[in-house]
C-alpha positions as CSV (number, residue, x, y, z in Angstrom):
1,X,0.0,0.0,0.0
2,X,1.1,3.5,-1.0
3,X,1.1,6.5,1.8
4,X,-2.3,7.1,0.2
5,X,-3.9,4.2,0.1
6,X,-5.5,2.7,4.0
7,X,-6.8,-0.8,4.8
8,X,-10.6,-0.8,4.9
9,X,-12.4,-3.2,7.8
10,X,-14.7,-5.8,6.0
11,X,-15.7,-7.9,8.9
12,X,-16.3,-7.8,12.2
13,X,-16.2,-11.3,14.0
14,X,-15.0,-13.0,16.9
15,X,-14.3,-15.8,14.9
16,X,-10.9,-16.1,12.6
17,X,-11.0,-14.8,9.6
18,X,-8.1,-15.6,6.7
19,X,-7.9,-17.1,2.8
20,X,-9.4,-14.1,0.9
21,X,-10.5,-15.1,-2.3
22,X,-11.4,-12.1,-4.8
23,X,-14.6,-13.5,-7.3
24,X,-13.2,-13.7,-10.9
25,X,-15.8,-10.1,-11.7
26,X,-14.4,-8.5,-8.8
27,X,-18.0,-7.8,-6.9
28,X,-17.3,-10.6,-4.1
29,X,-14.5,-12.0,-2.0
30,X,-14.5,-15.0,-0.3
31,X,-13.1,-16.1,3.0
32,X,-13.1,-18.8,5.5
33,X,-14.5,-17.9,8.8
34,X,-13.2,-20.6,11.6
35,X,-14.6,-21.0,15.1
36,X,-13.6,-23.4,17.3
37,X,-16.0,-25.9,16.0
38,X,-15.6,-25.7,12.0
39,X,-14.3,-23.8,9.3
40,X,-17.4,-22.5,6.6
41,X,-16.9,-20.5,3.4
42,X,-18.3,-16.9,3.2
43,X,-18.8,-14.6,0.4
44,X,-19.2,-10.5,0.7
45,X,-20.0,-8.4,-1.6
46,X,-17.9,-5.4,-2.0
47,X,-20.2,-2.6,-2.8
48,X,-22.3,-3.6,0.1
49,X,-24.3,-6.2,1.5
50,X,-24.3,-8.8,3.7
51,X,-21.7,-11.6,4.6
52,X,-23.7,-14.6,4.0
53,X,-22.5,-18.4,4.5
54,X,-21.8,-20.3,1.2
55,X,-20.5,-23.5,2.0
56,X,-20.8,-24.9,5.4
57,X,-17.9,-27.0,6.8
58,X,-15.4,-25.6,3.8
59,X,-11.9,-23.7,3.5
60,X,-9.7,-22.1,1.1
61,X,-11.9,-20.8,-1.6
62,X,-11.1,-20.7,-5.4
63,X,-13.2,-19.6,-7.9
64,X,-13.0,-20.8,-11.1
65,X,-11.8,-18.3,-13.8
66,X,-15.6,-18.3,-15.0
67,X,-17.4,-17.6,-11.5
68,X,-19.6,-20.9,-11.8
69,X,-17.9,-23.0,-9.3
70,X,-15.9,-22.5,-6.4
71,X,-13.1,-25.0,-5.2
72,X,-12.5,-25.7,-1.5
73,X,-10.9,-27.7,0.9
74,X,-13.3,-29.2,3.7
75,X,-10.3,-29.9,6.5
76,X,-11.7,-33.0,8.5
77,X,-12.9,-35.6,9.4
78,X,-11.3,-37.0,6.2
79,X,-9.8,-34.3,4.2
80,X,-10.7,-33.6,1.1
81,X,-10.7,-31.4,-1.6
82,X,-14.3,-30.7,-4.2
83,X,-15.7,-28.6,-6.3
84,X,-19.5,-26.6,-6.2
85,X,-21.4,-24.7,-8.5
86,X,-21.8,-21.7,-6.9
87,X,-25.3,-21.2,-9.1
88,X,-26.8,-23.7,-6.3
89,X,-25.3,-21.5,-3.4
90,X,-27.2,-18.7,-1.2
91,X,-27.7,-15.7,-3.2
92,X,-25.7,-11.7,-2.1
């Protein structure tokens, strides 16, 4: 960041916050929010609106160059690694 450019605040949560994901049109960005239970995949959008939970149990998002389908890791019990189409997932 230059001397004129400042961090803005996008969340506000207890809960740890980390792998920000920008959406391949630049509206959203994905993170994964972890409490001490589970990990879950969030998406914001950036000229407002509410966080809102996309995949539950999830980490690491990665769109797809296209925006249909978002790649994540879910961490445990039996780790693994999958793909969703993100037509199917809550809408912003």
């Amino acid at each position: 960041l230059s001397k004129k450019q400042s961090l803005i605040q996008l969340t506000d949560q207890k809960a740890g916050e980390s792998d920000p994901a920008w959406s391949p049109n630049g509206e959203e960005i994905f993170f994964t929010r972890t409490d001490s239970k589970t990990s879950d995949i969030y998406a914001l959008r950036i000229l407002g609106g509410s966080q809102r939970k996309i995949v539950e149990g999830g980490a690491m998002a990665a769109p797809s160059p296209d925006g249909k389908y978002l790649a994540d890791w879910v961490p445990s019990p039996g780790s693994r690694a999958g793909a969703r189409n993100l037509a199917g997932c809550p809408p912003g």
